[in-house]
VOZA-740460 format. One record per residue (C-alpha): z, x negated, y negated; residue in three letters. Coordinates in pm, whole numbers, padded with zeros to 5 digits, always signed. Each point is the difference from the previous one (the first is absolute). Layout:
// residues N
ZXYAla ...
***
This chain:
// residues 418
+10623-06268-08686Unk +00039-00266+00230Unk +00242-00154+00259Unk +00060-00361+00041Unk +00062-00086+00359Unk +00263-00310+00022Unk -00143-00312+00150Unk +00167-00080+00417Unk -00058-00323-00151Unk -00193-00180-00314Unk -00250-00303+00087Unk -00316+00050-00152Unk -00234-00111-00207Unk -00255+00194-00343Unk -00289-00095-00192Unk +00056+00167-00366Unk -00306+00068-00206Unk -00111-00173-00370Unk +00272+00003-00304Unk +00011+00327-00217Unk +00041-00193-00292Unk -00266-00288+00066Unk -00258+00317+00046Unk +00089+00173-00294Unk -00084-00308-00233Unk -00276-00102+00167Unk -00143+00300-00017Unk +00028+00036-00393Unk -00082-00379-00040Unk -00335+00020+00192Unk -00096+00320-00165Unk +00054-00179-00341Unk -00245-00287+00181Unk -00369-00053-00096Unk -00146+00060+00334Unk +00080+00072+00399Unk +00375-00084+00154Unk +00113+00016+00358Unk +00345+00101+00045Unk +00110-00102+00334Unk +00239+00170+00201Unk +00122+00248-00297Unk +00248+00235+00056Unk -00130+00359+00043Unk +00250+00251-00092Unk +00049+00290-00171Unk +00143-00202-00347Unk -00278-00282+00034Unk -00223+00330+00026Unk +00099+00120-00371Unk -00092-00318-00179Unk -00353+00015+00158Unk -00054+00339-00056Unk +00068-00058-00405Unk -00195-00338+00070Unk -00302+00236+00139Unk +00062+00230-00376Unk -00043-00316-00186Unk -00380-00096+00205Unk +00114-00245+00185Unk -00205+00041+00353Unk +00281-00077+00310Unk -00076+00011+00384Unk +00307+00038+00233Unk -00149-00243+00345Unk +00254+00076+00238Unk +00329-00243-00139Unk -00244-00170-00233Unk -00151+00125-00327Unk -00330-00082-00210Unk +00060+00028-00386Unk -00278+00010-00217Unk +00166-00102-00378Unk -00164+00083-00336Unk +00130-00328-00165Unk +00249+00229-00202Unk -00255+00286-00110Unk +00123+00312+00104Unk -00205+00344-00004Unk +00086+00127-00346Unk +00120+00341+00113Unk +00290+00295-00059Unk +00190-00058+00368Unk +00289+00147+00138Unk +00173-00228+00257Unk +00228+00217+00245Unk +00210-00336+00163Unk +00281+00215+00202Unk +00286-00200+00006Unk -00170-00337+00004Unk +00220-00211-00267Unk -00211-00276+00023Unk -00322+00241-00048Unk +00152+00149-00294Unk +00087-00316-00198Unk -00312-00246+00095Unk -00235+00254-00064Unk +00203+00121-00315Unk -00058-00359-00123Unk -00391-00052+00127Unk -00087+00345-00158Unk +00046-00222-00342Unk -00320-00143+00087Unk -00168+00288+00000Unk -00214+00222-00281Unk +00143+00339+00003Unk +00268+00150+00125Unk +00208+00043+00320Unk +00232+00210+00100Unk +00267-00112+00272Unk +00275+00207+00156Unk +00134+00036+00371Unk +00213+00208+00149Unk +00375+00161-00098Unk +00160-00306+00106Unk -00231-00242-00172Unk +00107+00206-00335Unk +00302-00128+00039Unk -00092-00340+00028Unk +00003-00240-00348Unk -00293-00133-00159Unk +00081-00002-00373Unk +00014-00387+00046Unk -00317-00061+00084Unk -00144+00234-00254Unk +00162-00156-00276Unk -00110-00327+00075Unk -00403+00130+00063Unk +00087+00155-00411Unk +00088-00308-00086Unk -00366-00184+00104Unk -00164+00255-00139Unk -00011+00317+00242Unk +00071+00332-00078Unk +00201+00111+00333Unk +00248+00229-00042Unk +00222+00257+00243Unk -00156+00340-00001Unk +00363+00175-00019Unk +00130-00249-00237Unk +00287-00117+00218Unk -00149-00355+00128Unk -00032+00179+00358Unk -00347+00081+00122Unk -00260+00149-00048Unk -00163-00254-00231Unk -00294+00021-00210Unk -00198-00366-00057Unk -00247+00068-00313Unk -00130-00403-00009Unk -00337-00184-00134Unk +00183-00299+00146Unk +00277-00268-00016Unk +00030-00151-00357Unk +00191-00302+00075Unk +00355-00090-00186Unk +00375+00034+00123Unk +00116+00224+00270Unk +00403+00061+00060Unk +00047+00142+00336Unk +00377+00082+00111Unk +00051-00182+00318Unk +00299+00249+00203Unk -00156+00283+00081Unk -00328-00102+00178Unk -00190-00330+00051Unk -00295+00193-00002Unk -00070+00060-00313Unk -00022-00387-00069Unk -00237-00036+00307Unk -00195+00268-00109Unk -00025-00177-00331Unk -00026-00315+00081Unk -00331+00074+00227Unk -00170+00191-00246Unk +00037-00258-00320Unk -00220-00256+00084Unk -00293+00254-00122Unk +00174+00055-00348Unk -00167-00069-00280Unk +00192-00313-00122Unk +00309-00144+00130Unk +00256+00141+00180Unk +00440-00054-00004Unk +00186+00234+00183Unk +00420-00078-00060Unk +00221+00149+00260Unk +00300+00165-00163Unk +00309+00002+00257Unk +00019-00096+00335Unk -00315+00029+00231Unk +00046+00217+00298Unk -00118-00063+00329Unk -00131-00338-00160Unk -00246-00197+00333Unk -00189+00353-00031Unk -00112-00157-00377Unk -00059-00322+00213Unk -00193+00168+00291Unk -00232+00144-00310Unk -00047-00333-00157Unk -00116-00116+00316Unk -00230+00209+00095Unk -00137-00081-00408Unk -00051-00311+00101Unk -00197+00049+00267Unk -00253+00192-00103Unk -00035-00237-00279Unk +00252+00048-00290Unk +00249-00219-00122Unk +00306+00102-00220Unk +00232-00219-00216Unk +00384+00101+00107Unk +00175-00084-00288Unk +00391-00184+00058Unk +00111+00324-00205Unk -00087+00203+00256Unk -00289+00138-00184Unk -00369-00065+00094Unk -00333-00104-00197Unk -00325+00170+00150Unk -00320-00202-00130Unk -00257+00255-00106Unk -00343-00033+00152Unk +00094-00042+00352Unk -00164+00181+00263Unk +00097+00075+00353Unk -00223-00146+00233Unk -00145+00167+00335Unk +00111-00112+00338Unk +00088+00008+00395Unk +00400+00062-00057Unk +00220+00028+00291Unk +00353+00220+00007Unk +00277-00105+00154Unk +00190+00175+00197Unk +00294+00266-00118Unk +00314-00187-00068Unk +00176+00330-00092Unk -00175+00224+00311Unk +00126-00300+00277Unk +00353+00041-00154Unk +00053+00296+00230Unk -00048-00174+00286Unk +00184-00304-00091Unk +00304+00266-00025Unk -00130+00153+00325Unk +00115-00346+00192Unk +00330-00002-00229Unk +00144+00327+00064Unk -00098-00012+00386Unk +00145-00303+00043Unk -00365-00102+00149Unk -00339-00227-00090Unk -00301+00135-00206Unk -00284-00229-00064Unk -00191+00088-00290Unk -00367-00106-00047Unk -00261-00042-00288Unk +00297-00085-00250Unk +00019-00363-00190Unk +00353-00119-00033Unk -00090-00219-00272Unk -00092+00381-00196Unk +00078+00026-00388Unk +00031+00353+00072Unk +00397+00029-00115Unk +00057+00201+00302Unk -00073-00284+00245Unk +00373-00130-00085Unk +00159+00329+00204Unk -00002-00281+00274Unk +00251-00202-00149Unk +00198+00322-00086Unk -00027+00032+00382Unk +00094-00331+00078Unk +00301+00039-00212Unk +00136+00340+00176Unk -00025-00183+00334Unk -00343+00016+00117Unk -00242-00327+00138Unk -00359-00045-00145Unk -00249-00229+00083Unk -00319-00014-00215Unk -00326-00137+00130Unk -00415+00002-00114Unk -00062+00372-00110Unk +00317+00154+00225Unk +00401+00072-00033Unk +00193+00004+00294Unk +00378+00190-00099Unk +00252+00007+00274Unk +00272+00205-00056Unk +00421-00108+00028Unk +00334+00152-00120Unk -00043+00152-00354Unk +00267-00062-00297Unk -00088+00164-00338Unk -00070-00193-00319Unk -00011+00039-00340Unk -00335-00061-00142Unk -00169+00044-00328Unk -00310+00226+00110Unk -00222+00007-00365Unk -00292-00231+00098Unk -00052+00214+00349Unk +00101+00389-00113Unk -00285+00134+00269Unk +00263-00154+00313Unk +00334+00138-00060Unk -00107+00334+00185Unk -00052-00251+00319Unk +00299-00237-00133Unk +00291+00287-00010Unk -00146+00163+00322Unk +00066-00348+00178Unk +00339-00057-00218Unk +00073+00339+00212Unk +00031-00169+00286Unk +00179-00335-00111Unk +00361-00078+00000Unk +00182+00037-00322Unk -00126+00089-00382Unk -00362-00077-00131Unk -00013+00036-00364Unk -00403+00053-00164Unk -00009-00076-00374Unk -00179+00011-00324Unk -00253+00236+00138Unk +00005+00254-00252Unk -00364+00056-00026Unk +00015+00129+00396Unk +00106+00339-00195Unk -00334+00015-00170Unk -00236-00029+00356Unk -00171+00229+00225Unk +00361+00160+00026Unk +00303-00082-00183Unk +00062-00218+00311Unk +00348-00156-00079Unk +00113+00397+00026Unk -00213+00044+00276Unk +00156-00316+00206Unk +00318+00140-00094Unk -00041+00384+00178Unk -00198-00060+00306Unk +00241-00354+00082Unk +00316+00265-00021Unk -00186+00259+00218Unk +00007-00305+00261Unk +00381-00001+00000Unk -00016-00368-00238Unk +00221+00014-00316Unk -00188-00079-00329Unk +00063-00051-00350Unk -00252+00103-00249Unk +00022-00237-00255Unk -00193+00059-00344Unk -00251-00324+00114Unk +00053-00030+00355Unk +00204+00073+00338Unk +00285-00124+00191Unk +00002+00090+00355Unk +00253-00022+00247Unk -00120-00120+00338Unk +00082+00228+00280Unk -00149+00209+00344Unk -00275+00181-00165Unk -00108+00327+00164Unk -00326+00238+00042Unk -00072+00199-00299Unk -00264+00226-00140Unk -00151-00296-00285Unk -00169+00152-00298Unk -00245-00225-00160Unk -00069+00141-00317Unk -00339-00033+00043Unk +00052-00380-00037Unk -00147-00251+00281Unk +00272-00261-00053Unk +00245+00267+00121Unk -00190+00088+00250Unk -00057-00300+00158Unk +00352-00133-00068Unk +00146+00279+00184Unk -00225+00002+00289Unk +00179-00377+00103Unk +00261+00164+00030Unk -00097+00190+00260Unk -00101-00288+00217Unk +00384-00038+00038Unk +00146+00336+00000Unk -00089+00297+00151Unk -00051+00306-00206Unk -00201-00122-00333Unk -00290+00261-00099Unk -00174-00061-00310Unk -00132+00296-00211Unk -00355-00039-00175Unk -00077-00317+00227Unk -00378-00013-00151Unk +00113-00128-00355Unk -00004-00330+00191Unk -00372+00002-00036Unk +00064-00062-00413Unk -00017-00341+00136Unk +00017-00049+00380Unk -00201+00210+00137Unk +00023-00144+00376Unk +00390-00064-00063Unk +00080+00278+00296Unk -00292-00146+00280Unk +00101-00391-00119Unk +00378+00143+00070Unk -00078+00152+00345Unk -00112-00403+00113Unk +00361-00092-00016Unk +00109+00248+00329Unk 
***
């Protein structure tokens, strides 16, 4: 457990490290390569970890060089082998290499740990089935573990339900350019956490791939492309500098964050102008966001295309004046906690009055006070909670090491701010 000392006063200024998600992708789209990648300034974490351990499984050769990291891709020809891929609690593990064991003679078993279980991936499964793949849910309930049986991608129509999980279209979407013949994939419903779909399509395209988005919302994937190797630079963490942007807005102060583009397609980029509209001043310049914090009001804000920043939104909307209401964010139920729940305890334990609606929160601005914060084993929570004790006295934080899931220096980076 640990304690949060408040801040005399808050004027400082972090560097975050490289984008969670940008590493991820790169990292399967440069093993998928024909030849030797340099990742620069990759995000080494405990999730990032996961997906190269399976990458290691499949033969692909991977050297960590302090923040950078050397991938040696096998042009899409994967060691046919029996595997089984332990990916903790890694989401993003799970589900891109879920869709990259496709590619793969033989069979691979992926599971994680009891939460991960819980976690859906009968979408993605049926849409691999559909091109081809026999992947199917070991229990039979479209949670994990998941058994991959594949002599590769056929080609054909894919129909991937958008709600639960943009994942399992990015994981699809990045491995059907190898298929055998041409590729559709038709979103059924609304896309969740949609400029994560984007961020994938990006990172496509620079390592070589292009992809038809269809007005539909559907996409065509050209058969016979192939990823290209490359020098590939991340960008910083929009999501890990959100803490510190609400670091300057609940102590009234100025953080300066570094190595961040405010031009990002990373959705969670736009938590600035959430900030902007509960009172706060921002000024964006080359590679750095300055926030400087004013009086808070709540808002009412539709939260779906940024689910990973309510924890950090409703522990600032804690300290505003007046009601912030978070909505259409069902799919926060099905994350490393059921965090909507979650959001809804440890806020009350703080003295703030919450209502727990069935796809978001509405919190009632008021004088928060120290409490004992379980995380749940879930970094968001952890490092939503910990902001608040830069303002108030009295905030301890059980399990404070699940921040390394994807920030591992989140608790030195913090210290730079007293």
């Amino acid at each position: 457990m640990i304690e949060v000392r408040p801040l005399s006063q808050c004027d400082g200024a972090v560097t975050i490290p490289g984008s969670k998600s940008y590493t991820h992708r790169a990292l399967v789209l440069s093993s998928l390569a024909d030849g030797e990648s340099l990742l620069v300034h990759a995000l080494r974490c405990e999730d990032t970890g996961r997906t190269v351990r399976g990458l290691l499984k499949f033969g692909v050769e991977i050297f960590w060089e302090s923040d950078d990291v050397r991938v040696l891709g096998t042009g899409g020809e994967f060691r046919a082998t029996e595997e089984r891929i332990d990916v903790g609690n890694s989401g993003t593990s799970m589900r891109f290499l879920t869709a990259l064991a496709a590619l793969k003679k033989g069979i691979t078993l992926l599971d994680g740990d009891e939460r991960m279980r819980k976690r859906p991936i009968g979408g993605l499964l049926n849409g691999l089935r559909e091109l081809g793949v026999r992947a199917y849910s070991q229990e039979g309930n479209d949670f994990p573990p998941v058994v991959v049986e594949s002599g590769g991608l056929n080609g054909g129509t894919a129909r991937i339900k958008g709600e639960e999980s943009s994942q399992f279209l990015s994981g699809l979407l990045m491995v059907t350019p190898y298929a055998r013949s041409d590729v559709s994939i038709e979103v059924i419903g609304s896309l969740a956490s949609k400029p994560y779909v984007d961020l994938t399509l990006d990172v496509m395209s620079a390592f070589g791939v292009k992809i038809r988005n269809q007005e539909d919302g559907s996409f065509f994937i050209k058969a016979g492309q192939r990823y290209l190797p490359r020098k590939y630079r991340m960008e910083g963490d929009a999501s890990n500098a959100s803490y510190f942007f609400s670091a300057a807005a609940v102590c009234k102060g100025r953080v300066e964050v570094n190595n961040l583009n405010p031009a990002s397609i990373q959705g969670d980029i736009h938590f600035l102008d959430i900030l902007e509209s509960m009172g706060c001043r921002v000024t964006r310049g080359k590679d750095r966001v300055e926030v400087q914090g004013g009086e808070l009001h709540g808002i009412e804000i539709d939260m779906n295309e940024m689910p990973d920043l309510v924890p950090t939104l409703a522990v600032t909307a804690a300290f505003a004046h007046g009601k912030t209401v978070i909505k259409n964010v069902g799919h926060l139920r099905l994350k490393e906690s059921d965090r909507i729940y979650a959001l809804a305890m440890e806020l009350t334990k703080m003295g703030i009055r919450v209502d727990e609606k069935k796809d978001g929160l509405e919190i009632e601005g008021g004088k928060p006070h120290g409490a004992e914060i379980e995380t749940y084993d879930d970094h968001r929570m952890a490092m939503g909670f910990a902001i608040a004790g830069l303002a108030v006295p009295g905030i301890r934080i059980k399990g404070e090491r699940c921040v390394d899931k994807s920030f591992p220096g989140f608790w030195e980076t913090l210290q730079k701010l007293y």
